[in-house]
C-alpha positions in Angstrom: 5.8 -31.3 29.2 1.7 -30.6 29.5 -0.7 -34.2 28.6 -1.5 -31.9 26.0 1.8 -31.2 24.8 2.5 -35.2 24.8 -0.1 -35.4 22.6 0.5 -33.3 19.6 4.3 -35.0 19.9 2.7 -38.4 19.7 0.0 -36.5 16.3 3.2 -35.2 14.8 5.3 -38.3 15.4 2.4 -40.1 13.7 1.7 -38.5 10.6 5.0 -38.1 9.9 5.3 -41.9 10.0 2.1 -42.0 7.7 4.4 -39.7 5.3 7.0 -42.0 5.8 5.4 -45.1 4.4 3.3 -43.3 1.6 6.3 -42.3 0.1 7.8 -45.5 -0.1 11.0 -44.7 -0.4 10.7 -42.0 -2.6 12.7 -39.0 -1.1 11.4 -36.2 -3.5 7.7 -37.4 -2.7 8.5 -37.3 1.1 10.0 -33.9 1.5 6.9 -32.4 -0.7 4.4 -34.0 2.0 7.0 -32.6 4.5 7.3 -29.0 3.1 3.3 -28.8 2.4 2.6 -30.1 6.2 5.7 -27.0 7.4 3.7 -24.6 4.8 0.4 -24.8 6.5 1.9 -24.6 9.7 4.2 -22.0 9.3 1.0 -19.7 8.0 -0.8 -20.6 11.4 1.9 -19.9 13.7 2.7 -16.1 11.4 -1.0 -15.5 12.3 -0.7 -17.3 16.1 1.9 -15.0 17.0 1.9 -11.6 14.8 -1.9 -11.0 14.3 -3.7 -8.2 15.4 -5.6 -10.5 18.4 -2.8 -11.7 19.7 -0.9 -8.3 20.0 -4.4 -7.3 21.6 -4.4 -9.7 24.0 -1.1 -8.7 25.4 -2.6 -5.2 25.7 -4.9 -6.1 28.1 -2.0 -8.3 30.4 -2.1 -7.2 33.8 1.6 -5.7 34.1 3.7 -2.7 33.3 3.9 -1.9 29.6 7.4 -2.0 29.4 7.0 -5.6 30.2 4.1 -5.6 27.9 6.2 -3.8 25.0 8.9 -6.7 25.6 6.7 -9.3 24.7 4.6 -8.0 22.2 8.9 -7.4 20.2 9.3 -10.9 21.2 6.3 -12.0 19.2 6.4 -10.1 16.6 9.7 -11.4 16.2 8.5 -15.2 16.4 5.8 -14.0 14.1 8.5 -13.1 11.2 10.8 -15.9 12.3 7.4 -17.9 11.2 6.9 -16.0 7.7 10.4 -16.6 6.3 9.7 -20.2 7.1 7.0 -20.2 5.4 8.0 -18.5 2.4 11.0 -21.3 1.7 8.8 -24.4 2.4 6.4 -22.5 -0.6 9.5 -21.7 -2.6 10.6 -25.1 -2.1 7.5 -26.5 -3.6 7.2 -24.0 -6.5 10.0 -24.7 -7.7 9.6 -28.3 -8.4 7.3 -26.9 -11.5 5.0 -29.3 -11.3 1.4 -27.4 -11.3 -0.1 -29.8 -9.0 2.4 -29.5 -6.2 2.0 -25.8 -7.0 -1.9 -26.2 -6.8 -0.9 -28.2 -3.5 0.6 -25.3 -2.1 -1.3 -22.8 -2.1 -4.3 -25.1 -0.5 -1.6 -25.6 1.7 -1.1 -21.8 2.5 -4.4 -20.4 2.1 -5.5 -23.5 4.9 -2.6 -22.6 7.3 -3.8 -18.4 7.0 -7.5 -19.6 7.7 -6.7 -21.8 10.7 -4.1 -19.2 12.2 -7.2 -16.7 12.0 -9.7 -18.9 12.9 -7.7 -19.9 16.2 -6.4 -16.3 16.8 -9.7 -14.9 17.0 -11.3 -17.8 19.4 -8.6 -17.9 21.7 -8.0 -14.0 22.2 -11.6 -12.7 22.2 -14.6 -13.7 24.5 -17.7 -13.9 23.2 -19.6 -10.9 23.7 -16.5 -9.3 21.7 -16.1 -9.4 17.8 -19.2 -11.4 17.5 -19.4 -11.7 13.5 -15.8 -12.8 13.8 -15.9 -15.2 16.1 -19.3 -16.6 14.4 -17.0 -16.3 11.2 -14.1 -18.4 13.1 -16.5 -20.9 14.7 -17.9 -21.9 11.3 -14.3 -22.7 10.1 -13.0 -24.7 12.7 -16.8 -26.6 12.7 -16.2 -27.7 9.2 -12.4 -27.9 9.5 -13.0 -30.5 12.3 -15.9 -32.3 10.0 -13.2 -32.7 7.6 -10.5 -34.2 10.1 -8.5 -31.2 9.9 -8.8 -30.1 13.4 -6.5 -32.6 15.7 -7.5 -34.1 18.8 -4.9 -31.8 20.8 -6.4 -28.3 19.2 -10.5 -28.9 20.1 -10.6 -27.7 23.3 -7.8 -25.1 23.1 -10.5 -23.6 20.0 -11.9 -20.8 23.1 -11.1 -18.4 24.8 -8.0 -18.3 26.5 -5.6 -16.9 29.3 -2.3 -15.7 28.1 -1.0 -18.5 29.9 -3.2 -20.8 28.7 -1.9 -19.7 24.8 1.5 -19.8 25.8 1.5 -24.2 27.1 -0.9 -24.6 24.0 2.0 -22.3 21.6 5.2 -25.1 23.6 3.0 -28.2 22.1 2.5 -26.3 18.6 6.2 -25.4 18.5 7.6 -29.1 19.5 5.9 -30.4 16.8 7.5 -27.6 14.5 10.8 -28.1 15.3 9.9 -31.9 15.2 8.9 -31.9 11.8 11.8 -29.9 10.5 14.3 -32.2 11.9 12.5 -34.8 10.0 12.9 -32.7 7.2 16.3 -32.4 8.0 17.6 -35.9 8.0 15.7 -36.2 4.8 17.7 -33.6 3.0 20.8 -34.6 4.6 20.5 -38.4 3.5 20.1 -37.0 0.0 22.8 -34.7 0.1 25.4 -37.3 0.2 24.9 -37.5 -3.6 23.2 -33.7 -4.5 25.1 -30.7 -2.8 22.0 -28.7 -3.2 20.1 -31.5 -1.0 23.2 -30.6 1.8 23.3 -27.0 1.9 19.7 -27.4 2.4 19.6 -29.7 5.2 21.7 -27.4 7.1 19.1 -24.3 6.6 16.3 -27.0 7.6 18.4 -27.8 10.7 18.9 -23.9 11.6 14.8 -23.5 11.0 14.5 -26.6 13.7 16.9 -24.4 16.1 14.5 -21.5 15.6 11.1 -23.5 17.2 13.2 -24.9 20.0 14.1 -21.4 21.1 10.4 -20.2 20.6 9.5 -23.0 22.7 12.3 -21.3 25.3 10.7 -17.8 24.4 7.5 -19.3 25.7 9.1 -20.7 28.5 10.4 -17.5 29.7 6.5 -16.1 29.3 4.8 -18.7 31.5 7.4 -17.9 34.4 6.7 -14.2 34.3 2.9 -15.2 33.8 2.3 -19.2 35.4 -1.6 -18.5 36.0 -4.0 -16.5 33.6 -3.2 -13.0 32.8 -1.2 -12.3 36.4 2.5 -11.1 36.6 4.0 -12.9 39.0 5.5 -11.4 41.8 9.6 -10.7 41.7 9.5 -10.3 37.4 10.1 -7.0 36.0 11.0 -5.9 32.5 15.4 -6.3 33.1 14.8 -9.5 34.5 12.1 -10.7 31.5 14.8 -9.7 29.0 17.9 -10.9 30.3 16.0 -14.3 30.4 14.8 -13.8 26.6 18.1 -12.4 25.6 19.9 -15.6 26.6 17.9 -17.5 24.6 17.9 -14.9 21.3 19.0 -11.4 21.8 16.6 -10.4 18.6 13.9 -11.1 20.9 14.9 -8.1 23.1 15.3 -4.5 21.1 18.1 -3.5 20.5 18.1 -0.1 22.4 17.5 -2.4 25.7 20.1 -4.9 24.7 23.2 -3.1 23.7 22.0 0.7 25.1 22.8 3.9 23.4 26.8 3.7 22.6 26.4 0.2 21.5 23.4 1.3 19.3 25.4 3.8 17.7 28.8 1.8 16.8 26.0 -0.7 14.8 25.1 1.6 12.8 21.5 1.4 12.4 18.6 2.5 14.6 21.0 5.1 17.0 19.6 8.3 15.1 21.9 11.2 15.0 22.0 14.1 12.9 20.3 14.0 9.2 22.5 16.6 7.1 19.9 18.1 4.5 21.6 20.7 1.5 19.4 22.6 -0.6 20.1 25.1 -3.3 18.5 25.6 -6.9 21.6 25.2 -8.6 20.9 21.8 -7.8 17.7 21.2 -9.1 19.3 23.1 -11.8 22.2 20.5 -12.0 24.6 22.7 -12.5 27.9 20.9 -12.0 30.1 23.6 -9.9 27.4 23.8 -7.3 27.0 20.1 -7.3 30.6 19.5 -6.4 30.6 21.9 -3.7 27.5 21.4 -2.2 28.8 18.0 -1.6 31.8 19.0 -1.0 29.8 21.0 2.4 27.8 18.5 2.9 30.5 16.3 3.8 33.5 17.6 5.3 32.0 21.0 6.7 29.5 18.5 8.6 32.2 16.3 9.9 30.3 12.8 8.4 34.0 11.9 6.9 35.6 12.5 10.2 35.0 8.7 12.0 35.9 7.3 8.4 39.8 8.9 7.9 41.5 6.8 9.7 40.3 4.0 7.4 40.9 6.1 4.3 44.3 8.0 5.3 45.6 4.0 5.1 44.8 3.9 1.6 41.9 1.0 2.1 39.1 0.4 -0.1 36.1 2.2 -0.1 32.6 0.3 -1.8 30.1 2.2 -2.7 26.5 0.8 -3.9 25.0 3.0 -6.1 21.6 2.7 -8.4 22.2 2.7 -12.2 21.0 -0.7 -13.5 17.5 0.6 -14.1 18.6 3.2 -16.8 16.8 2.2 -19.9 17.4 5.8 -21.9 20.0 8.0 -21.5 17.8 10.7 -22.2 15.9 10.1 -19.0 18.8 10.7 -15.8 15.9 9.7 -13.0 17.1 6.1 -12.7 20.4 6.8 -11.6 22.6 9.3 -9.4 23.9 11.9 -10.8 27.2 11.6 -12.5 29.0 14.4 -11.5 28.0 13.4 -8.2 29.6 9.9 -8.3 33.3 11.5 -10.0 33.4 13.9 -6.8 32.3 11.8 -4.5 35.2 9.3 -5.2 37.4 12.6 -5.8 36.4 13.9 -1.9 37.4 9.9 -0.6 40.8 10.2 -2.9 42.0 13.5 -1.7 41.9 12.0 2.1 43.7 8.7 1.5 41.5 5.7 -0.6 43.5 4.3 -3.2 40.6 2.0 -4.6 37.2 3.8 -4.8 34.5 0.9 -6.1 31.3 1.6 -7.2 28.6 -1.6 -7.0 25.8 -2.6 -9.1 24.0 -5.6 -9.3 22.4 -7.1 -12.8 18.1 -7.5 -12.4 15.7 -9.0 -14.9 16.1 -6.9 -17.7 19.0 -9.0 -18.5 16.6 -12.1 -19.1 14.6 -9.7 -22.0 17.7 -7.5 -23.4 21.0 -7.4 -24.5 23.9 -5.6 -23.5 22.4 -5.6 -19.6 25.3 -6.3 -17.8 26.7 -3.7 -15.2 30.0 -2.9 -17.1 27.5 -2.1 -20.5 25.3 -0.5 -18.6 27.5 1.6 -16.7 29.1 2.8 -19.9 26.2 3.9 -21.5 24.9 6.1 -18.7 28.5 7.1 -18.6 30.0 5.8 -15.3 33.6 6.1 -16.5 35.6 8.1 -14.8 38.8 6.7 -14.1 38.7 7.9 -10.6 36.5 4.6 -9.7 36.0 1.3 -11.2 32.7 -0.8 -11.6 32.5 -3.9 -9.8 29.2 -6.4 -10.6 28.3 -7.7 -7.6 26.5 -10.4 -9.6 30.0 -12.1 -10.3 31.5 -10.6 -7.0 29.6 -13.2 -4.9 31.1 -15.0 -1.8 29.4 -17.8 0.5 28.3 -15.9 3.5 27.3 -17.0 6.8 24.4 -14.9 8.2 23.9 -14.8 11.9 20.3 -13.8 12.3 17.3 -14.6 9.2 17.3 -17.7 6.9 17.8 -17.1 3.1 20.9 -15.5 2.6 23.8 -17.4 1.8 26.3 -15.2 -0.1 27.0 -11.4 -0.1 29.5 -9.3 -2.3 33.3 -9.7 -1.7 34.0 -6.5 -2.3 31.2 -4.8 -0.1 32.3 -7.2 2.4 35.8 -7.2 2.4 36.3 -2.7 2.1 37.4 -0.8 4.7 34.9 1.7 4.3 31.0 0.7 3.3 29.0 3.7 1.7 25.5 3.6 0.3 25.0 6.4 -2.3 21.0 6.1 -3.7 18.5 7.9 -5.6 15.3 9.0 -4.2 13.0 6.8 -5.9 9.7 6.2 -5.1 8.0 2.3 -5.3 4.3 0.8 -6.2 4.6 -1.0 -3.2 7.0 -0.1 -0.3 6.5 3.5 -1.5 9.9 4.5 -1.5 13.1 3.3 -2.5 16.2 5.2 -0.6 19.2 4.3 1.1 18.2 1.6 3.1 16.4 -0.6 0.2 19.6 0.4 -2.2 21.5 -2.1 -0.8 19.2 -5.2 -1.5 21.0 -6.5 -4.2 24.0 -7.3 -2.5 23.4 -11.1 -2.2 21.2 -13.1 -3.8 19.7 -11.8 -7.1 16.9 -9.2 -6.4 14.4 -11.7 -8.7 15.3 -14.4 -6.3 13.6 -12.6 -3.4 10.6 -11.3 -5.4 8.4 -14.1 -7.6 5.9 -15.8 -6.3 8.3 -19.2 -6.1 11.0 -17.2 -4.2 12.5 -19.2 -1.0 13.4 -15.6 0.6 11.7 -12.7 1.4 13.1 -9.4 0.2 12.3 -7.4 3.4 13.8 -10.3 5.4 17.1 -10.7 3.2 17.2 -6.8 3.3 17.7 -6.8 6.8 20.2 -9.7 6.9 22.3 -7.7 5.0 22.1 -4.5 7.1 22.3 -6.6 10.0 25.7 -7.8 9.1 27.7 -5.8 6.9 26.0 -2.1 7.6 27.1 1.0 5.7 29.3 3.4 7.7 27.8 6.4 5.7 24.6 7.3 4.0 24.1 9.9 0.7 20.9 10.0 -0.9 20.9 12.4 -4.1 17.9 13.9 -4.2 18.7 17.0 -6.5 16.9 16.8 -10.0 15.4 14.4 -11.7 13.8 12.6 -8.9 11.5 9.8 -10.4 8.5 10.4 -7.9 4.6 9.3 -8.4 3.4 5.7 -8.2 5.6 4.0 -10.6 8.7 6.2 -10.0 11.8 3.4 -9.6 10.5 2.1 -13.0 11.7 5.8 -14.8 10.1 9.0 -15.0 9.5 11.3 -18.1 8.2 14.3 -15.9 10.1 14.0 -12.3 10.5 16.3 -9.9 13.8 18.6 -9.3 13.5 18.9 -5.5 17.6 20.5 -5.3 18.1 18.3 -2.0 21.2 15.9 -1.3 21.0 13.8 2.4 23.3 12.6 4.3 23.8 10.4 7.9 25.5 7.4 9.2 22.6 5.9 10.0 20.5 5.2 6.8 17.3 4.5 8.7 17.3 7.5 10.2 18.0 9.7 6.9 15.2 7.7 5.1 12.3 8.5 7.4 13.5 12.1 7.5 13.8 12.0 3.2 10.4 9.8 3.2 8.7 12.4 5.7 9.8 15.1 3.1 8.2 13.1 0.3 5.0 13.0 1.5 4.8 9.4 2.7 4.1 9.0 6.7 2.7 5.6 7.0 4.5 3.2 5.2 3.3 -0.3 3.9 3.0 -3.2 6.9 5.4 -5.3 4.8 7.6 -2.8 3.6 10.9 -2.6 4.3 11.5 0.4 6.2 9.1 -0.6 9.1 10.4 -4.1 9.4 14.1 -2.2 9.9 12.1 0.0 12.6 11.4 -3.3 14.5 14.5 -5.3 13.2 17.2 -2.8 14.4 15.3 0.5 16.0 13.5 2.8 15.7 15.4 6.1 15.3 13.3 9.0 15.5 13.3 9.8 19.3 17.2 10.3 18.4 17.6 11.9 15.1 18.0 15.5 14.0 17.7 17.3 10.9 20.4 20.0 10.2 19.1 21.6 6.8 15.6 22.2 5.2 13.2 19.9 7.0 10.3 20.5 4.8 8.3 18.7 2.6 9.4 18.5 -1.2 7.8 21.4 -3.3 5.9 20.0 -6.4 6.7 16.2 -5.7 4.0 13.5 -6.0 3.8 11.3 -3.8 2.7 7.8 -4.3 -0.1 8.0 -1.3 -1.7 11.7 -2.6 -4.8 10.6 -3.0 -7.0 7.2 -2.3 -7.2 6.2 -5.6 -3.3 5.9 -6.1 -3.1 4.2 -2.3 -5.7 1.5 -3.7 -3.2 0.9 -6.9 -0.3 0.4 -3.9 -1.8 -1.7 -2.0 -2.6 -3.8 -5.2 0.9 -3.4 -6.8 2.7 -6.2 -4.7 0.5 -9.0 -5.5 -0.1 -8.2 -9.1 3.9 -7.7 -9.6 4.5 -10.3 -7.9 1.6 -12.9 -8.3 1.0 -11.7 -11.8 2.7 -14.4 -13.6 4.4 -12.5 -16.3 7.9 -12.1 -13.7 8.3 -9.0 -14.9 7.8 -8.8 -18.0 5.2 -6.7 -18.3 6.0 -3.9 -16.5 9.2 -2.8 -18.8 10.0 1.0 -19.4 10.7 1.7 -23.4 14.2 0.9 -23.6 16.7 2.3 -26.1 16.9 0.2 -28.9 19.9 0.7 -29.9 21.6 -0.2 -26.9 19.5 -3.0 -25.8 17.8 -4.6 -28.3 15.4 -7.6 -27.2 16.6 -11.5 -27.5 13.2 -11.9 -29.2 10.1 -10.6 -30.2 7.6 -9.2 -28.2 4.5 -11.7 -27.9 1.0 -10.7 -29.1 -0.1 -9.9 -25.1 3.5 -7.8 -24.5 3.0 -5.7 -27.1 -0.2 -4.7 -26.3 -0.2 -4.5 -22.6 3.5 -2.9 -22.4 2.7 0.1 -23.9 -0.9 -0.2 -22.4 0.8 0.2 -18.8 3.8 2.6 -20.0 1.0 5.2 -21.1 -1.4 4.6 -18.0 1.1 4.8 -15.0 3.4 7.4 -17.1 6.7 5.6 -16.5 9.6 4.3 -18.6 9.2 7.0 -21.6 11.6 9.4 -22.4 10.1 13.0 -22.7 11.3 13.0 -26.6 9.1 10.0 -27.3 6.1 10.7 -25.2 
């Protein structure tokens, strides 16, 4: 341990003390101290390790790239390790309700992102380089260390910087982390001998703790390959730089270097393969003969059931998540797959052996604003009744889960879990924010509520608990219906009175690998930082050096996408934060549902009724074509 590092132990050490006594024995007044002081720091280190300087300065490292490429995964890595920390430490405080602890955090969050900046851009640029920026950062961390919020350990480490000068300054920053959550570990635990909540908790804080101690071991293994400046030193290649960070955390390494190309494939995700495509008008037409047998082709003339018989010749249990709960009128299909689809699929999975064909859905918000939401009611009116399959609400289907990679997610589906076969069966959709909503996103809703993961006061990130789930319990097979009635434009996933009729069904094993293909085809070739699909490029693999397209692989004739021209990519890019930021949860942003069949639990307020059908006529969504 560097002076330096003894230092910021001895800061940490100190101020938690200082929180200590403040408190006075008030545990709920302690841990908010304790999850405002993680918030800010969390932000920094997100910045610290996953801004654009820092990936920069490993650019300019004087080694091979694949060595380079290895650490820049690693950090990334870090970096989102970091975010989901931060996101449950501001979820945490949110959801106490009380508007100063709310104003708290955000001061809290808004400090860590201008410190993490500030720090990023003096330590990885010289000056010379970026000069409004660094004028810009020097400013900050002048008045930052005028208001005591620079400590004595960070002044002189506030320059320019060696990589292995950023790596013993990262240890010290990452001891007090890991430090701090421990604290607020015993804190939680000590309380949970009376509140469950406070216990389950503790143990999340403890697993958050266990994530700093092996950055501080990922740093570790950086200043052996790099002990002076910017210099690889002599006997360290890439096998041996990974072996060291895969002992530590195998998520550090990708996962086409750790497990190599058979391995790849039996996980499910990230191998490639071949992308089935099917086109015919008849499907855009939806005529019903050609939609049974062009599934029928795509299926078993392709040999995608062939690795799944065995399984189904034993008479197992097939689950299948499907997309129906955002139907909101009967007389517009684009929210859901098609129907005949879904009674031939599970016809197709009968014939070779499954006894129990299950089709998932899981209840969203809609439930808070109308009746009759549940998935049983809702299934019934779009007409999901066919007695070769039975609904199953994955809401009330809900087991405690142990994840082995993310923090978050703590219960997933019994029935997805528990099948013998796993098959995702979507809708091409396309989303405000990620852009599009396909195989991969369908299965979000498998554990926690999707609401949980979205507001502003969430304590998990929907990307992140998206990838938990694909991590550990993958889909063996991948359908995406993309034959008429495809919701498409900026607000498609929200309904669509005029969608397209592309006449297209996908298939694959691997969903990643069919959704780039299907988002390729829409149009969309740079997806969204935050998004989903690129975080499951860096979270599993990335596919495309591997994949294949057997079919049409052509873009979509007449579709829009949600990136076709910059004034719809400016209403994107502003579509998370208002959603989400916006304060109305939802409420808002509400297709015209059928009254009949869902009526409202109240009235709409004054600002509802005006800015619901305000939004509905602007963005185009959530009208059926009868009533527009």
């Amino acid at each position: 341990m560097t002076a330096n590092t003894r230092l910021m132990v001895r800061e940490i050490e100190a101020h938690l003390e200082t929180i200590r006594v403040a408190a006075a024995g008030n545990a709920r007044a302690e841990l908010t101290e304790l999850y405002l002081l993680a918030l800010e720091r969390e932000e920094l280190a997100t910045i610290g390790y996953g801004g654009d300087e820092v990936q920069e300065r490993v650019r300019r490292l004087e080694a091979p790239e694949d060595i380079r490429a290895t650490i820049r995964h690693a950090l990334r890595w870090a970096a989102r390790d970091e975010r989901t920390h931060a996101v449950l430490a501001r979820g945490l405080l949110l959801q106490t309700g009380r508007t100063w602890v709310a104003l708290r955090s955000y001061g809290a969050d808004l400090a860590g992102l201008i410190a993490g900046w500030s720090a990023a851009v003096l330590q990885h640029t010289v000056p010379g380089q970026a000069p409004i920026a660094r004028f810009v950062a020097r400013l900050i961390t002048t008045l930052g260390g005028l208001a005591g919020k620079v400590p004595e350990s960070a002044k002189d480490t506030l320059r320019a910087q060696t990589f292995e000068e950023f790596c013993r300054f990262q240890v010290g920053a990452e001891e007090t982390a890991a430090i701090a959550w421990e604290r607020i570990a015993d804190r939680l635990a000590a309380e949970g001998a009376t509140d469950p909540a406070y216990a389950k908790l503790a143990t999340v804080a403890a697993r958050i703790a266990h994530d700093e101690r092996n950055h501080v071991k990922m740093l570790g293994v950086f200043l052996e390959a790099f002990p002076v400046g910017n210099i690889l030193a002599p006997g360290i290649d890439a096998g041996r730089l990974r072996a060291g960070l895969t002992a530590i955390d195998p998520s550090f390494v990708r996962a086409a270097e750790r497990l190599g190309a058979r391995h790849l494939e039996e996980r499910g995700l990230g191998h490639g393969g071949t992308v089935f495509v099917r086109h015919h008008d008849d499907l855009a037409r939806a005529v019903p003969d050609a939609l049974r047998r062009e599934l029928r082709a795509l299926l078993l003339e392709t040999g995608l059931l062939e690795p799944l018989r065995p399984a189904l010749a034993r008479g197992g249990t097939v689950a299948i998540k499907t997309t129906f709960m955002m139907t909101y009128d009967r007389r517009d299909p684009s929210p859901h797959v098609d129907l005949v689809l879904a009674e031939e699929l599970a016809t197709i999975l009968r014939e070779l052996g499954a006894t129990d064909v299950v089709y998932l859905e899981a209840p969203n918000h809609f439930d808070g604003m109308f009746q009759h939401r549940s998935v049983a009611e809702v299934a019934a009116y779009a007409g999901f009744t066919s007695p070769r399959y039975r609904i199953v609400d994955v809401g009330t289907d809900q087991v405690p889960h142990v994840f082995e990679r993310g923090v978050g997610q703590d219960s997933v589906s019994r029935t997805w879990r528990d099948a013998d076969v796993r098959i995702v069966f979507a809708k091409m959709r396309t989303n405000p924010s990620w852009l599009v909503h396909l195989s991969t996103q369908n299965l979000e809703s498998l554990g926690r509520r999707l609401e949980e993961m979205l507001w502003h006061d969430r304590s998990v990130d929907l990307p992140s608990g998206l990838m938990m789930m694909l991590d550990t319990l993958p889909p063996h097979l991948a359908i995406l219906d993309a034959t008429h009635h495809v919701p498409d434009g900026l607000t498609g996933i929200l309904g669509d009175p005029t969608p397209a009729h592309p006449g297209r069904l996908y298939a694959a094993h691997d969903p990643l690998a069919l959704d780039l293909v299907a988002a390729r085809h829409m149009g969309v070739t740079r997806l969204p930082k935050g998004s989903a699909l690129p975080l499951a490029l860096d979270w599993f693999d990335d596919p495309s050096p591997h994949l294949r397209v057997e079919g049409p692989d052509t873009p979509l004739e007449d579709f829009s996408s949600p990136h076709r021209n910059d004034f719809t990519i400016l209403l994107s890019a502003l579509a998370y934060p208002v959603y989400v930021f916006g304060g109305d949860r939802g409420h808002f942003w509400v297709p015209k549902m059928d009254p009949a069949a869902f009526p409202t639990w109240r009235s709409e307020t004054a600002v509802e009724g005006i800015v619901r059908p305000a939004l509905r006529a602007l963005f185009g969504y959530g009208i059926p074509k009868e009533l527009s």
